[in-house]
Each structure stands twice: as C-alpha cells, then as structure tokens.
N, C-alpha and C positions, 0 to 999 in steps of 0.2 A: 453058267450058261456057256454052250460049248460054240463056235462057230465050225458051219459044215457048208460047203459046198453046193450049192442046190443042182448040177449036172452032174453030181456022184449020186443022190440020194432021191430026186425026181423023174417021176416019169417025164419023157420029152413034150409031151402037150401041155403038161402040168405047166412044166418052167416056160413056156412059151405061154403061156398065158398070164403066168403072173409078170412077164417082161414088161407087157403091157401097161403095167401097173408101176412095174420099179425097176433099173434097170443098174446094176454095176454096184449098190447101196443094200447095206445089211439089213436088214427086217426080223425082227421078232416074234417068232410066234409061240402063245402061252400055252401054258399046260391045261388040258381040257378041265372047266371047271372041277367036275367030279370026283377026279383023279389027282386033286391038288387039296395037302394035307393042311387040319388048320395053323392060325401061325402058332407057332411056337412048340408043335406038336412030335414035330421030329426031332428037337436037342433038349425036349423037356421039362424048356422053360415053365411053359403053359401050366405041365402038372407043378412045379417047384411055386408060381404063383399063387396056386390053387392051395396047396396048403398052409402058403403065409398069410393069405387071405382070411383061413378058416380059423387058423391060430389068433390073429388078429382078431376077430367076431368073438372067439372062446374068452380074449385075455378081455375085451369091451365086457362082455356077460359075466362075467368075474368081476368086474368093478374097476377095473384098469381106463383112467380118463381118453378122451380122444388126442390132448395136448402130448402124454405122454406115450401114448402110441407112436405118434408121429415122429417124435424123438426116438424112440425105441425103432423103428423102422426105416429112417428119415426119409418121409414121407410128409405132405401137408395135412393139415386137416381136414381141409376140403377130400383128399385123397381119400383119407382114411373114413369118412364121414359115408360115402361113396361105396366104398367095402363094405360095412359096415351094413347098411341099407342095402347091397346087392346078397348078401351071406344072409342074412334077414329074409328075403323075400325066397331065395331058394329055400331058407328051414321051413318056411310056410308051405311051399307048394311040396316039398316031400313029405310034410307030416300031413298036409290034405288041407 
C-alpha cells in the first residue's frame, strides 16, 4: 500500500469534498472488487494448495487412513476430513 498525496493526484473538487468527510488523516481506498485477484492467486499459494489437496484425496482413495494423513501433512483430521469431502464433491460435479 503506497501513500500519495491527494492535492498531487486529485481533481480540486474531488479533494474538497472528501475534506468534508476527513481532514489531515490517511484513508484507504480498496482495489475495485473485479480487479482484485483471489487470495493466494498471485504467489501461488492457491495453486500449490490445490494440489496437496488433490494428493491428499488420491493418497485417502488408496487406502492411506485420515490419522496418518494428518501426520503426513501436519494437518488435523478435522482438516483433513474437510479436504477430503471438498475434493470429493468437486470429482462428482466434474464427472457429472
């Protein structure tokens, strides 16, 4: 988050209107819904998730318990139970 000026980068009515509102104090304003990427989408994460996720689901359908999942991941069961059941209902809605 950068901080800018608002009498270098506003038109003159602009900033005279929002003075009205705020005067001398920093204010944030977000990035327009649309244009704001989801989390974890820009360093990766997200996708790196998404296949420990599906790893996880493959190593369950293999016969690998949820306890040792958890261990293998450290992760809870609950967690893993959760994956599990979410990697599950996606294979259903892609296969139809």
């Amino acid at each position: 988050m950068n901080y800018r000026n608002g009498k270098e980068i506003l038109p003159a009515r602009l900033l005279e209107e929002l003075q009205k509102y705020i005067e001398g104090e920093i204010i944030y304003i977000p990035i327009k819904s649309e244009s704001r990427a989801a989390w974890g989408a820009m360093n990766g994460t997200r996708g790196q998730l998404d296949v420990r996720n599906r790893e996880i689901y493959r190593l369950y359908k293999s016969g690998t318990g949820v306890y040792e999942l958890g261990d293998m991941y450290s992760l809870s069961e609950d967690s893993i139970r959760k994956i599990i059941v979410k990697q599950n209902q996606q294979c259903v809605r892609a296969n139809g």
